[in-house]
PDB file as gemmi writes it, atoms N, CA and C in Angstrom:
CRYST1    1.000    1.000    1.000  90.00  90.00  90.00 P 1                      
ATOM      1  N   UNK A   1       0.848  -1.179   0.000  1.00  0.00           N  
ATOM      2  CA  UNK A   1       0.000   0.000   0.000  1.00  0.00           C  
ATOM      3  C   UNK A   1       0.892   1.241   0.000  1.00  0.00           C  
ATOM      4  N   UNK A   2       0.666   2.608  -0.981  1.00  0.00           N  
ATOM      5  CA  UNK A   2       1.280   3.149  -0.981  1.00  0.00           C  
ATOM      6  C   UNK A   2       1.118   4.611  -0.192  1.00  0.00           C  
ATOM      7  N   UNK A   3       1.922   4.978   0.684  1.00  0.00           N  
ATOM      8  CA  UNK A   3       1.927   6.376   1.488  1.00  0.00           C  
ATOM      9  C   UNK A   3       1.296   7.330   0.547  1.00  0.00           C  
ATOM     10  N   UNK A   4       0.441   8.105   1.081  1.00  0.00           N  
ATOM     11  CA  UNK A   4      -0.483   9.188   0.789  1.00  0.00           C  
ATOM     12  C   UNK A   4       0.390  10.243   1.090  1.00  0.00           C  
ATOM     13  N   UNK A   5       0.880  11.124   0.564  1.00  0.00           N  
ATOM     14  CA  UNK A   5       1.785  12.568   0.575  1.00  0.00           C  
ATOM     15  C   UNK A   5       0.745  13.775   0.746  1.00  0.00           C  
ATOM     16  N   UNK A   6      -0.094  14.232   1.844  1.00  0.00           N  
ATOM     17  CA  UNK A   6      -0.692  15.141   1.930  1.00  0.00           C  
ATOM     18  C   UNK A   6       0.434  16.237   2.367  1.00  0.00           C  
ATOM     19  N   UNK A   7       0.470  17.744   1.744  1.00  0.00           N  
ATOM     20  CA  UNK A   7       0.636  18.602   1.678  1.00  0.00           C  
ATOM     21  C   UNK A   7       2.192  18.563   0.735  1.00  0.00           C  
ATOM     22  N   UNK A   8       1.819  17.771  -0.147  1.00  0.00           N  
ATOM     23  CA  UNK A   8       3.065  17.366  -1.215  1.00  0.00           C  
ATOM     24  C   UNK A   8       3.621  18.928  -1.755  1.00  0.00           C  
ATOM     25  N   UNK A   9       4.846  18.981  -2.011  1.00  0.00           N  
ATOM     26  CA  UNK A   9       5.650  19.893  -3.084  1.00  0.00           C  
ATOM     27  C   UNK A   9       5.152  20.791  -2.158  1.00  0.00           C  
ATOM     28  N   UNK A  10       6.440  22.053  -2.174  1.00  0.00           N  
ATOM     29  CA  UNK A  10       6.971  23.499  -1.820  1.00  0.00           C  
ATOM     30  C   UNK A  10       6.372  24.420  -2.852  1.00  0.00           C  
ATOM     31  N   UNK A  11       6.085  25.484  -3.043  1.00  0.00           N  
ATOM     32  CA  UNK A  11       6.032  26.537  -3.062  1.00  0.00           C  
ATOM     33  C   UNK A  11       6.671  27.521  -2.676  1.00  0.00           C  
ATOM     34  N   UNK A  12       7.813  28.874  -3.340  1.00  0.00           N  
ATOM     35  CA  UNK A  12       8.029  29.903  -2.293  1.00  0.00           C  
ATOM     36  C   UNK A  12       6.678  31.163  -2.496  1.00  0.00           C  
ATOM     37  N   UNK A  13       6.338  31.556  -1.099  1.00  0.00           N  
ATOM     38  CA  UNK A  13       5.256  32.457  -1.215  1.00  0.00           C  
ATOM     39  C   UNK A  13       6.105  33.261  -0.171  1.00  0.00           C  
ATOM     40  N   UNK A  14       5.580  35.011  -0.590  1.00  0.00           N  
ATOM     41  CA  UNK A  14       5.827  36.264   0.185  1.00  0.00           C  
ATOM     42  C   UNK A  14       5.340  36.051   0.969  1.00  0.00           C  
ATOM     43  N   UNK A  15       4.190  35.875   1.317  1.00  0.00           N  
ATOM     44  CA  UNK A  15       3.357  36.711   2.557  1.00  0.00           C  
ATOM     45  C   UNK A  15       2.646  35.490   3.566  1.00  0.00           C  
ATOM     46  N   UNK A  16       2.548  35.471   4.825  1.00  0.00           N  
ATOM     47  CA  UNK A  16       2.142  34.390   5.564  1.00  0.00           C  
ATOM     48  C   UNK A  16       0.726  34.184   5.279  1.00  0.00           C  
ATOM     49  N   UNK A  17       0.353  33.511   5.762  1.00  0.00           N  
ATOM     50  CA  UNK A  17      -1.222  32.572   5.213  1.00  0.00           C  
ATOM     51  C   UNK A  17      -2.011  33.673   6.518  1.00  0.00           C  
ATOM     52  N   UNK A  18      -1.850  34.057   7.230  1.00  0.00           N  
ATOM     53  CA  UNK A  18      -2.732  35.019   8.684  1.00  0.00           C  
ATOM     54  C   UNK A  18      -2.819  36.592   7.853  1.00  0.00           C  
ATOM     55  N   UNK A  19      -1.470  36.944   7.009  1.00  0.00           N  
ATOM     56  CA  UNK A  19      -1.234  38.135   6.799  1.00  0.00           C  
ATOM     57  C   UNK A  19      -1.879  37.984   4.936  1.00  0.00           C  
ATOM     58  N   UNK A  20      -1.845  37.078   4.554  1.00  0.00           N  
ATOM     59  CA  UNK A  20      -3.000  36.954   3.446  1.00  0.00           C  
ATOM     60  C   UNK A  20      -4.011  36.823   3.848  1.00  0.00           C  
ATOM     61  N   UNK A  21      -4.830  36.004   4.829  1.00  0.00           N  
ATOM     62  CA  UNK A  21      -6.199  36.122   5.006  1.00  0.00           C  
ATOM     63  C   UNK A  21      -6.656  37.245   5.713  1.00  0.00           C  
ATOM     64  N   UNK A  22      -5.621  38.045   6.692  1.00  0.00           N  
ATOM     65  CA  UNK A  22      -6.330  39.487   6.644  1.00  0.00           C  
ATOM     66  C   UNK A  22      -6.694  40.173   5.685  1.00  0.00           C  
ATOM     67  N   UNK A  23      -5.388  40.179   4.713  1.00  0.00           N  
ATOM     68  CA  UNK A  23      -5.791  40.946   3.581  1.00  0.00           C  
ATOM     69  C   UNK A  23      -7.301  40.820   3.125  1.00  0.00           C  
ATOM     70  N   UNK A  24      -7.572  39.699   2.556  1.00  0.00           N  
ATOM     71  CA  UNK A  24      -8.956  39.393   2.126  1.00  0.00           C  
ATOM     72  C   UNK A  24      -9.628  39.310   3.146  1.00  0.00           C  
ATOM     73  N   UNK A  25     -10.223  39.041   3.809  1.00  0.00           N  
ATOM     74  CA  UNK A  25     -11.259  39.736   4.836  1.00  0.00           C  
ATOM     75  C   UNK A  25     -11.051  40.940   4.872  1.00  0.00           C  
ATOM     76  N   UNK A  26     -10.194  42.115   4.714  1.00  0.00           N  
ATOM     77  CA  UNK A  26     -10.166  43.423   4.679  1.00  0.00           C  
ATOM     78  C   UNK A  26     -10.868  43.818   3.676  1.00  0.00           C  
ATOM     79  N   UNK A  27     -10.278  43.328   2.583  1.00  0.00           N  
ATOM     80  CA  UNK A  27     -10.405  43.695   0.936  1.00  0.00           C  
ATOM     81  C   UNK A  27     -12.039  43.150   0.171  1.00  0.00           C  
ATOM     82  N   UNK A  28     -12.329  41.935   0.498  1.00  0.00           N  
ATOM     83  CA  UNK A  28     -13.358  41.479   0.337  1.00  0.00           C  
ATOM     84  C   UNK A  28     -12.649  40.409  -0.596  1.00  0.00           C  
ATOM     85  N   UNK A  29     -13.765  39.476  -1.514  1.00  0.00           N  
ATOM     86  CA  UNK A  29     -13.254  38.655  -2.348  1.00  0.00           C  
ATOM     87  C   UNK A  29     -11.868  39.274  -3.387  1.00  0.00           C  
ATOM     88  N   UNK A  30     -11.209  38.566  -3.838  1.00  0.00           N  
ATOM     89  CA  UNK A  30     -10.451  39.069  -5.080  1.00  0.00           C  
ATOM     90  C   UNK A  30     -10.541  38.288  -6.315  1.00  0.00           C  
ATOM     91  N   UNK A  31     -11.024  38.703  -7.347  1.00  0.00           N  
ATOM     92  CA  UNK A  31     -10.721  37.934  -8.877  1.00  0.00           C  
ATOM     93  C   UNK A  31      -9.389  38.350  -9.342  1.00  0.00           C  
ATOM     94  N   UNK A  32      -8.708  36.977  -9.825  1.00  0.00           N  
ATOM     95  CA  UNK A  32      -7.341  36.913 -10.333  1.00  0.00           C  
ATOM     96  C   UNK A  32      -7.138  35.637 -11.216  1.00  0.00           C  
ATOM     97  N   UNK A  33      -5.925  35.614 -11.785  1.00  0.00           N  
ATOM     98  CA  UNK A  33      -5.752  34.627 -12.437  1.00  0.00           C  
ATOM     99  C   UNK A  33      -4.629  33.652 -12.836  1.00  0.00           C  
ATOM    100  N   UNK A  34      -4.324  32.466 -12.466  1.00  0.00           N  
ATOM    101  CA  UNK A  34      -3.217  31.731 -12.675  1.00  0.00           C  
ATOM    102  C   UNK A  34      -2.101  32.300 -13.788  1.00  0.00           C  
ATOM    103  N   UNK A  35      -0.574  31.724 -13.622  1.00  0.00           N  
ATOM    104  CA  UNK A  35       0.181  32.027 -14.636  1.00  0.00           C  
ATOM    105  C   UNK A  35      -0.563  31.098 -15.992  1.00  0.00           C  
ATOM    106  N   UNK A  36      -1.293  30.029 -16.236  1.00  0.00           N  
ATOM    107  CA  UNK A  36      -1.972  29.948 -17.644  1.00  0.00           C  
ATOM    108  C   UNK A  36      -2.974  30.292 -17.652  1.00  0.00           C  
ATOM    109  N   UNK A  37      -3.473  31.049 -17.177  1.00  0.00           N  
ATOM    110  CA  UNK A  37      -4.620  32.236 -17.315  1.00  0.00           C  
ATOM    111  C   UNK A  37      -6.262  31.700 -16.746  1.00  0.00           C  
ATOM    112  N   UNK A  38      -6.032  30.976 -15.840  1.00  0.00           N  
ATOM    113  CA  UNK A  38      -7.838  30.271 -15.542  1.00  0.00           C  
ATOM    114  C   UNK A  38      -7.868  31.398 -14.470  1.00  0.00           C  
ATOM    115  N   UNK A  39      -8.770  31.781 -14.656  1.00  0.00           N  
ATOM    116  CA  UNK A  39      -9.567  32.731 -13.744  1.00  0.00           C  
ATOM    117  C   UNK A  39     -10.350  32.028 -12.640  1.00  0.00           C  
ATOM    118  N   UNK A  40     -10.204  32.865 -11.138  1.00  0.00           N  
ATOM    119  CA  UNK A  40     -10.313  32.102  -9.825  1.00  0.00           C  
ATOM    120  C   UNK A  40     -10.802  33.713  -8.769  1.00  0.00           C  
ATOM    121  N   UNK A  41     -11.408  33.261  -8.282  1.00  0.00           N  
ATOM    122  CA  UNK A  41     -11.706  34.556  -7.096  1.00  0.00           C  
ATOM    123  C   UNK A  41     -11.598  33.770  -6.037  1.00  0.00           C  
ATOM    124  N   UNK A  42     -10.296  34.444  -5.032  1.00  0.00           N  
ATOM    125  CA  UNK A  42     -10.099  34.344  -3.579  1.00  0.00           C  
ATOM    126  C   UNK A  42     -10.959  35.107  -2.620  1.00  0.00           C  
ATOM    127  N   UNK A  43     -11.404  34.160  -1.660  1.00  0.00           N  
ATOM    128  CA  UNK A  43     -12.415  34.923  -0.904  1.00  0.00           C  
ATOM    129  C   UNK A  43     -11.482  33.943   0.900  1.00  0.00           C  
ATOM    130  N   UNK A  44     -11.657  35.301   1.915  1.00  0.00           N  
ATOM    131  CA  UNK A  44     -11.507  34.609   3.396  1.00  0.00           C  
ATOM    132  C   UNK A  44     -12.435  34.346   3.770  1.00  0.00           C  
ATOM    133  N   UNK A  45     -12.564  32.839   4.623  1.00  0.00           N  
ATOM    134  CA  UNK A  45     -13.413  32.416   5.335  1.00  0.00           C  
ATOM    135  C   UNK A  45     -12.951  31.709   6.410  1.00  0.00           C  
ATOM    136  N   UNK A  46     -14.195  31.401   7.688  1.00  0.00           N  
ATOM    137  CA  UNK A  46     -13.971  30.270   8.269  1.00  0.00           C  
ATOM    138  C   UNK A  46     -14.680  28.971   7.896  1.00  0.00           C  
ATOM    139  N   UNK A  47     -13.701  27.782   8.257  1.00  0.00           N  
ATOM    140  CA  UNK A  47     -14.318  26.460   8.149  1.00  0.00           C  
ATOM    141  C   UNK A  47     -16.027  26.136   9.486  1.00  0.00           C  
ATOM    142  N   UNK A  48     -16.857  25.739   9.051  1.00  0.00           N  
ATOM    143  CA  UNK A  48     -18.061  25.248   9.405  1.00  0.00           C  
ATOM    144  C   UNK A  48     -17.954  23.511  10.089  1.00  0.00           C  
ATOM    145  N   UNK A  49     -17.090  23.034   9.297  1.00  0.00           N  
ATOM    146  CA  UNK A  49     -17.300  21.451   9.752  1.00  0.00           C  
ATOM    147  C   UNK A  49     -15.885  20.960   9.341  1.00  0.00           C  
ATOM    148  N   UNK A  50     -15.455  19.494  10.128  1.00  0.00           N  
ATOM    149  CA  UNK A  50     -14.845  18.797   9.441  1.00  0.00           C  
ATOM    150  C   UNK A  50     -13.522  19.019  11.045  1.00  0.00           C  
ATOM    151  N   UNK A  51     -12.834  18.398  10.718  1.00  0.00           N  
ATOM    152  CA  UNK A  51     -11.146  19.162  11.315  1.00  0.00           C  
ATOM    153  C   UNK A  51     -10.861  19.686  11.968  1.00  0.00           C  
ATOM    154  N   UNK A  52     -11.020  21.133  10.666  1.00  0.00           N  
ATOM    155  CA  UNK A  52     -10.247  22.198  10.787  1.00  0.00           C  
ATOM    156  C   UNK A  52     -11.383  23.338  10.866  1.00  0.00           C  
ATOM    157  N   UNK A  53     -12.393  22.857  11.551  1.00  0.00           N  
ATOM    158  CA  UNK A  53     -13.577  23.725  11.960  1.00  0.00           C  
ATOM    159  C   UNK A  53     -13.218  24.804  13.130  1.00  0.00           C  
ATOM    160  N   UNK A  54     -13.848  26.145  12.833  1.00  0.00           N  
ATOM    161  CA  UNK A  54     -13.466  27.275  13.854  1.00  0.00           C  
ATOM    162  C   UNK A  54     -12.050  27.559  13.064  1.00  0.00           C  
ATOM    163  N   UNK A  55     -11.455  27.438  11.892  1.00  0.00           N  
ATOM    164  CA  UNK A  55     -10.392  27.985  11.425  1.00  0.00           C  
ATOM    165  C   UNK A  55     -10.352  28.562  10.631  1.00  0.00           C  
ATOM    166  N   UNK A  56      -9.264  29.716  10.177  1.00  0.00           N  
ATOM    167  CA  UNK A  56      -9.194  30.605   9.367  1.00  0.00           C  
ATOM    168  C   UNK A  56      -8.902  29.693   7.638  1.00  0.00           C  
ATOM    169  N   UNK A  57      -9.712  29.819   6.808  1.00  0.00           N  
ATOM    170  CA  UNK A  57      -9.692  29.065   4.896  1.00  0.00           C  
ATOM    171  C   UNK A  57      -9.559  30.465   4.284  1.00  0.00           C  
ATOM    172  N   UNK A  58      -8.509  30.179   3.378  1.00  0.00           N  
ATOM    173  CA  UNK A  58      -8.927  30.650   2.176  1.00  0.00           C  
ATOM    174  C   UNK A  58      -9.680  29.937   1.366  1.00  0.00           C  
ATOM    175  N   UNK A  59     -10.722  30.768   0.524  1.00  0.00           N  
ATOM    176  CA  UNK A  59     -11.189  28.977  -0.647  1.00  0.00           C  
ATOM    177  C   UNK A  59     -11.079  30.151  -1.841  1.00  0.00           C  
ATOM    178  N   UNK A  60     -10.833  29.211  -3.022  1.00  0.00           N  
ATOM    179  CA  UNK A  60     -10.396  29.577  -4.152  1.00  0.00           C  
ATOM    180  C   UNK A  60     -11.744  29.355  -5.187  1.00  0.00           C  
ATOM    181  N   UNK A  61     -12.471  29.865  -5.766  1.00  0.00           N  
ATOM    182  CA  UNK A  61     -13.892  29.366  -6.149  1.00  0.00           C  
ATOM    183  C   UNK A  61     -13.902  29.935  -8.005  1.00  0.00           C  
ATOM    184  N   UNK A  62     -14.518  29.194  -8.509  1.00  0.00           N  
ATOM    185  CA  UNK A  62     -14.163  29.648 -10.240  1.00  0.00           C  
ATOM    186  C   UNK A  62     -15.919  29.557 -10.314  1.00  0.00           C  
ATOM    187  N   UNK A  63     -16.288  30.791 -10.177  1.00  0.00           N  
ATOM    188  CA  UNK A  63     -18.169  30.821 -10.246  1.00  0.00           C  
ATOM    189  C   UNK A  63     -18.277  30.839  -8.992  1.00  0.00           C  
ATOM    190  N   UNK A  64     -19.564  29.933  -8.576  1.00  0.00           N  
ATOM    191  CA  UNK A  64     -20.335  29.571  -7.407  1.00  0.00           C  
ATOM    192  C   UNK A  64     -19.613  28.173  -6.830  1.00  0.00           C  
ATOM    193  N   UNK A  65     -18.467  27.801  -7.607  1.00  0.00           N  
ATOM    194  CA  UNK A  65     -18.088  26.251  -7.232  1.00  0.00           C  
ATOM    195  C   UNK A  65     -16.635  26.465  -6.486  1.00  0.00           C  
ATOM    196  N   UNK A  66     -16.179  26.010  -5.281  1.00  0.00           N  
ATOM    197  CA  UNK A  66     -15.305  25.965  -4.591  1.00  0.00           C  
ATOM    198  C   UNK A  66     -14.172  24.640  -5.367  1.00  0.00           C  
ATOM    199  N   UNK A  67     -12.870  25.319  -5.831  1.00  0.00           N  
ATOM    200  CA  UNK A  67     -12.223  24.303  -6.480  1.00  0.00           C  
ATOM    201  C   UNK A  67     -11.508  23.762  -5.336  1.00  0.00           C  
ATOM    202  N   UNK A  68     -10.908  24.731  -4.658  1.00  0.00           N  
ATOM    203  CA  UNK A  68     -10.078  24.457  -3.822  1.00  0.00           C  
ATOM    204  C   UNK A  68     -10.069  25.479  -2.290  1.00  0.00           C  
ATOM    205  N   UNK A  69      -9.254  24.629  -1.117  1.00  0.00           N  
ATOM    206  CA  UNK A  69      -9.170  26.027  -0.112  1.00  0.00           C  
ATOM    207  C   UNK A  69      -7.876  25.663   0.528  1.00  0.00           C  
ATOM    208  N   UNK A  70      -6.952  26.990   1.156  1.00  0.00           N  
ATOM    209  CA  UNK A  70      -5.833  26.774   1.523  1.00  0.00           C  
ATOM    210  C   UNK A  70      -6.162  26.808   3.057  1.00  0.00           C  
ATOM    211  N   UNK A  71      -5.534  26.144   4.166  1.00  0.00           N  
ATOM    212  CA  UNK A  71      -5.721  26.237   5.658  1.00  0.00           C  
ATOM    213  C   UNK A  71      -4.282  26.500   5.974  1.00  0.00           C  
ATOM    214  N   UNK A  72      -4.139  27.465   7.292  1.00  0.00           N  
ATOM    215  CA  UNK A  72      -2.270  28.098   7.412  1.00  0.00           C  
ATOM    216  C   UNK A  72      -1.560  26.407   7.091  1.00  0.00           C  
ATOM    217  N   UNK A  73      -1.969  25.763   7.658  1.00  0.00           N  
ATOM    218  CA  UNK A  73      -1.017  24.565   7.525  1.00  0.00           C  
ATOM    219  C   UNK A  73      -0.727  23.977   6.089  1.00  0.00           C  
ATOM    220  N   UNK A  74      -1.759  24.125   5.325  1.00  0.00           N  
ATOM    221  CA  UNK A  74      -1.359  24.430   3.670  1.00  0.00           C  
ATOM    222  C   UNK A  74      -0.708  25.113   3.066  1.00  0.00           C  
ATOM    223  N   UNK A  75      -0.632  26.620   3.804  1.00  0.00           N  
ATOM    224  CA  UNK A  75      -0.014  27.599   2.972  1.00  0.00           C  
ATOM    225  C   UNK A  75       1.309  27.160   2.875  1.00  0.00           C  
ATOM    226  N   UNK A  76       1.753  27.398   1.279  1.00  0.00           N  
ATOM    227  CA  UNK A  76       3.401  27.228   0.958  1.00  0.00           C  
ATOM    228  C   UNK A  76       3.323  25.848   0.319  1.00  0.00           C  
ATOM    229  N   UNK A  77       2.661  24.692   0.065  1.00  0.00           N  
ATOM    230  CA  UNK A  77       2.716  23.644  -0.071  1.00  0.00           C  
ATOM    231  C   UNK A  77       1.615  23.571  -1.608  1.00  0.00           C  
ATOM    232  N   UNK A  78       2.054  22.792  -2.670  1.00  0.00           N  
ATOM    233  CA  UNK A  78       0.974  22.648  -3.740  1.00  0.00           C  
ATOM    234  C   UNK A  78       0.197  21.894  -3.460  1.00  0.00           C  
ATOM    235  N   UNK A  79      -0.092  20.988  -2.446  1.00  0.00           N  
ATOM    236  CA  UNK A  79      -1.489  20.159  -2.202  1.00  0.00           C  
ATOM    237  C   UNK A  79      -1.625  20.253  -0.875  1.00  0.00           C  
ATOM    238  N   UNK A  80      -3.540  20.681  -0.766  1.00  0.00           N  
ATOM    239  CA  UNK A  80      -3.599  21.038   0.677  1.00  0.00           C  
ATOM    240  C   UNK A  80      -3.930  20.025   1.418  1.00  0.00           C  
ATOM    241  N   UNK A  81      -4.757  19.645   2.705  1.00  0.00           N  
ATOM    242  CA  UNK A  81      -4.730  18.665   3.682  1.00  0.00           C  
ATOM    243  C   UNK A  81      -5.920  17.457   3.129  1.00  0.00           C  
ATOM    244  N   UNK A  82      -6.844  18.072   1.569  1.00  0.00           N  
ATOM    245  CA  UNK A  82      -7.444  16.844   1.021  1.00  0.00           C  
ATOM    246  C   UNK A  82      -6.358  16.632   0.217  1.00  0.00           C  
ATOM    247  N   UNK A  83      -5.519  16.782  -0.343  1.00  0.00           N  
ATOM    248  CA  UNK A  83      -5.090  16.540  -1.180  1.00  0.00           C  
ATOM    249  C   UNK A  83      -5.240  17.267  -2.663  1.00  0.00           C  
ATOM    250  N   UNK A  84      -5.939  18.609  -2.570  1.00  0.00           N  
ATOM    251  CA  UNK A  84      -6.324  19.018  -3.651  1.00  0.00           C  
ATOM    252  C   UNK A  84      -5.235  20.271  -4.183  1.00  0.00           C  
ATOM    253  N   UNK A  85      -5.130  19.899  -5.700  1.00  0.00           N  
ATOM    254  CA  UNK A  85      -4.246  20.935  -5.869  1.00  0.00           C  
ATOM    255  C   UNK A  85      -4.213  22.635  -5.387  1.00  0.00           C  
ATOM    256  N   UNK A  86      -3.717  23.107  -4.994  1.00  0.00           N  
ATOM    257  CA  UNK A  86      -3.960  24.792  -4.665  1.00  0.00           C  
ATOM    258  C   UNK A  86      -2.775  25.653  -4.993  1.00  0.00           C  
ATOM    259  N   UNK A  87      -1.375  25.019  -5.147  1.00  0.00           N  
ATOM    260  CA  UNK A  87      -0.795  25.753  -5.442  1.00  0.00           C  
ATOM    261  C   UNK A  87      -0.351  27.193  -6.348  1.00  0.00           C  
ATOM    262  N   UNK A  88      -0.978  26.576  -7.391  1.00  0.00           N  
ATOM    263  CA  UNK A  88      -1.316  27.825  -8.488  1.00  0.00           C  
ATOM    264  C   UNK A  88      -2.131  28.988  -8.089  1.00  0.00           C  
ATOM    265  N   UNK A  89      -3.071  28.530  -7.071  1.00  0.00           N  
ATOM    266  CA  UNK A  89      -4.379  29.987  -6.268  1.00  0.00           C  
ATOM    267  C   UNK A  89      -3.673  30.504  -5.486  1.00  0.00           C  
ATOM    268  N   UNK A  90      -2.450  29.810  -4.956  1.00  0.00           N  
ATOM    269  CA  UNK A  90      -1.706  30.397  -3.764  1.00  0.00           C  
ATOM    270  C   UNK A  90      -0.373  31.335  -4.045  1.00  0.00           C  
ATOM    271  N   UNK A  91      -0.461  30.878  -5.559  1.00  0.00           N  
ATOM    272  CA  UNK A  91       0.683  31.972  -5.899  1.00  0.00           C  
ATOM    273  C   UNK A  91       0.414  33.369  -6.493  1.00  0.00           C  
ATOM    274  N   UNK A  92      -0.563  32.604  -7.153  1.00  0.00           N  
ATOM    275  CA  UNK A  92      -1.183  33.457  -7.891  1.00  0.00           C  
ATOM    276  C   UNK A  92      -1.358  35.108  -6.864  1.00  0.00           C  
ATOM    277  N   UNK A  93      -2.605  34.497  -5.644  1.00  0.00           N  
ATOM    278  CA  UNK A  93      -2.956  35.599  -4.671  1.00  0.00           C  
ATOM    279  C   UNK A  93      -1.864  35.959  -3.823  1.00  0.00           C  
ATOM    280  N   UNK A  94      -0.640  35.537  -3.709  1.00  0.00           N  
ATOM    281  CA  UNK A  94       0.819  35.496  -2.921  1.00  0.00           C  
ATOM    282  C   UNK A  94       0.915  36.730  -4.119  1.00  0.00           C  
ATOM    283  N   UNK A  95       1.265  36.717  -5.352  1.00  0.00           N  
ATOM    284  CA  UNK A  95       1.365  37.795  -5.957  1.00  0.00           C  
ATOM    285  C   UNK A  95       1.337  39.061  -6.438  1.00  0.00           C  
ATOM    286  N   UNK A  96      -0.368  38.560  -5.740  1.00  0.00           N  
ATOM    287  CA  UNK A  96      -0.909  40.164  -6.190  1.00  0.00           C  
ATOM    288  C   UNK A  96      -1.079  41.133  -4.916  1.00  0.00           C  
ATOM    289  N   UNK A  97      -0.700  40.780  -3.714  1.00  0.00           N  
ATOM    290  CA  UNK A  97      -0.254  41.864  -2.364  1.00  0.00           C  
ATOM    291  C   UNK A  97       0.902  41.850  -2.494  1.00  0.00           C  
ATOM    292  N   UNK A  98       1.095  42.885  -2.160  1.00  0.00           N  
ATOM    293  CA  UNK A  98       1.948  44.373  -2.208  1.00  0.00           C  
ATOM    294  C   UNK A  98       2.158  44.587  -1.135  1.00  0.00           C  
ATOM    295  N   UNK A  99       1.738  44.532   0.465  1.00  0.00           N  
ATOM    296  CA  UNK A  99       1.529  45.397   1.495  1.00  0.00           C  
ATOM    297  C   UNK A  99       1.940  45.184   2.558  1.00  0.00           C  
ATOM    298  N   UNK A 100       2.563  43.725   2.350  1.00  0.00           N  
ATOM    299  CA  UNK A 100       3.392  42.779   3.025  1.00  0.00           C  
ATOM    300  C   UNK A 100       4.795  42.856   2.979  1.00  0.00           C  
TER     301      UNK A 100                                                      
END                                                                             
Protein backbone atom coordinates (compact mmCIF):
# COMPACT_ATOMS: atom_id res chain seq x y z
CA UNK A 1 0.00 0.00 0.00
CA UNK A 2 1.28 3.15 -0.98
CA UNK A 3 1.93 6.38 1.49
CA UNK A 4 -0.48 9.19 0.79
CA UNK A 5 1.79 12.57 0.57
CA UNK A 6 -0.69 15.14 1.93
CA UNK A 7 0.64 18.60 1.68
CA UNK A 8 3.07 17.37 -1.21
CA UNK A 9 5.65 19.89 -3.08
CA UNK A 10 6.97 23.50 -1.82
CA UNK A 11 6.03 26.54 -3.06
CA UNK A 12 8.03 29.90 -2.29
CA UNK A 13 5.26 32.46 -1.22
CA UNK A 14 5.83 36.26 0.18
CA UNK A 15 3.36 36.71 2.56
CA UNK A 16 2.14 34.39 5.56
CA UNK A 17 -1.22 32.57 5.21
CA UNK A 18 -2.73 35.02 8.68
CA UNK A 19 -1.23 38.14 6.80
CA UNK A 20 -3.00 36.95 3.45
CA UNK A 21 -6.20 36.12 5.01
CA UNK A 22 -6.33 39.49 6.64
CA UNK A 23 -5.79 40.95 3.58
CA UNK A 24 -8.96 39.39 2.13
CA UNK A 25 -11.26 39.74 4.84
CA UNK A 26 -10.17 43.42 4.68
CA UNK A 27 -10.40 43.70 0.94
CA UNK A 28 -13.36 41.48 0.34
CA UNK A 29 -13.25 38.66 -2.35
CA UNK A 30 -10.45 39.07 -5.08
CA UNK A 31 -10.72 37.93 -8.88
CA UNK A 32 -7.34 36.91 -10.33
CA UNK A 33 -5.75 34.63 -12.44
CA UNK A 34 -3.22 31.73 -12.68
CA UNK A 35 0.18 32.03 -14.64
CA UNK A 36 -1.97 29.95 -17.64
CA UNK A 37 -4.62 32.24 -17.31
CA UNK A 38 -7.84 30.27 -15.54
CA UNK A 39 -9.57 32.73 -13.74
CA UNK A 40 -10.31 32.10 -9.82
CA UNK A 41 -11.71 34.56 -7.10
CA UNK A 42 -10.10 34.34 -3.58
CA UNK A 43 -12.41 34.92 -0.90
CA UNK A 44 -11.51 34.61 3.40
CA UNK A 45 -13.41 32.42 5.33
CA UNK A 46 -13.97 30.27 8.27
CA UNK A 47 -14.32 26.46 8.15
CA UNK A 48 -18.06 25.25 9.40
CA UNK A 49 -17.30 21.45 9.75
CA UNK A 50 -14.85 18.80 9.44
CA UNK A 51 -11.15 19.16 11.31
CA UNK A 52 -10.25 22.20 10.79
CA UNK A 53 -13.58 23.73 11.96
CA UNK A 54 -13.47 27.28 13.85
CA UNK A 55 -10.39 27.99 11.43
CA UNK A 56 -9.19 30.60 9.37
CA UNK A 57 -9.69 29.06 4.90
CA UNK A 58 -8.93 30.65 2.18
CA UNK A 59 -11.19 28.98 -0.65
CA UNK A 60 -10.40 29.58 -4.15
CA UNK A 61 -13.89 29.37 -6.15
CA UNK A 62 -14.16 29.65 -10.24
CA UNK A 63 -18.17 30.82 -10.25
CA UNK A 64 -20.34 29.57 -7.41
CA UNK A 65 -18.09 26.25 -7.23
CA UNK A 66 -15.31 25.97 -4.59
CA UNK A 67 -12.22 24.30 -6.48
CA UNK A 68 -10.08 24.46 -3.82
CA UNK A 69 -9.17 26.03 -0.11
CA UNK A 70 -5.83 26.77 1.52
CA UNK A 71 -5.72 26.24 5.66
CA UNK A 72 -2.27 28.10 7.41
CA UNK A 73 -1.02 24.57 7.53
CA UNK A 74 -1.36 24.43 3.67
CA UNK A 75 -0.01 27.60 2.97
CA UNK A 76 3.40 27.23 0.96
CA UNK A 77 2.72 23.64 -0.07
CA UNK A 78 0.97 22.65 -3.74
CA UNK A 79 -1.49 20.16 -2.20
CA UNK A 80 -3.60 21.04 0.68
CA UNK A 81 -4.73 18.67 3.68
CA UNK A 82 -7.44 16.84 1.02
CA UNK A 83 -5.09 16.54 -1.18
CA UNK A 84 -6.32 19.02 -3.65
CA UNK A 85 -4.25 20.93 -5.87
CA UNK A 86 -3.96 24.79 -4.66
CA UNK A 87 -0.80 25.75 -5.44
CA UNK A 88 -1.32 27.82 -8.49
CA UNK A 89 -4.38 29.99 -6.27
CA UNK A 90 -1.71 30.40 -3.76
CA UNK A 91 0.68 31.97 -5.90
CA UNK A 92 -1.18 33.46 -7.89
CA UNK A 93 -2.96 35.60 -4.67
CA UNK A 94 0.82 35.50 -2.92
CA UNK A 95 1.36 37.80 -5.96
CA UNK A 96 -0.91 40.16 -6.19
CA UNK A 97 -0.25 41.86 -2.36
CA UNK A 98 1.95 44.37 -2.21
CA UNK A 99 1.53 45.40 1.50
CA UNK A 100 3.39 42.78 3.03
Amino acid sequence: MSEIIVHGGDIQLKNKFNDTWNHLNKTGETKLQTSTGSQFIAKASITNSGPHRGEKTIKFMVGKTEYARSYPCCWGHYYNCNRTRHGMYCKALDESIHEY
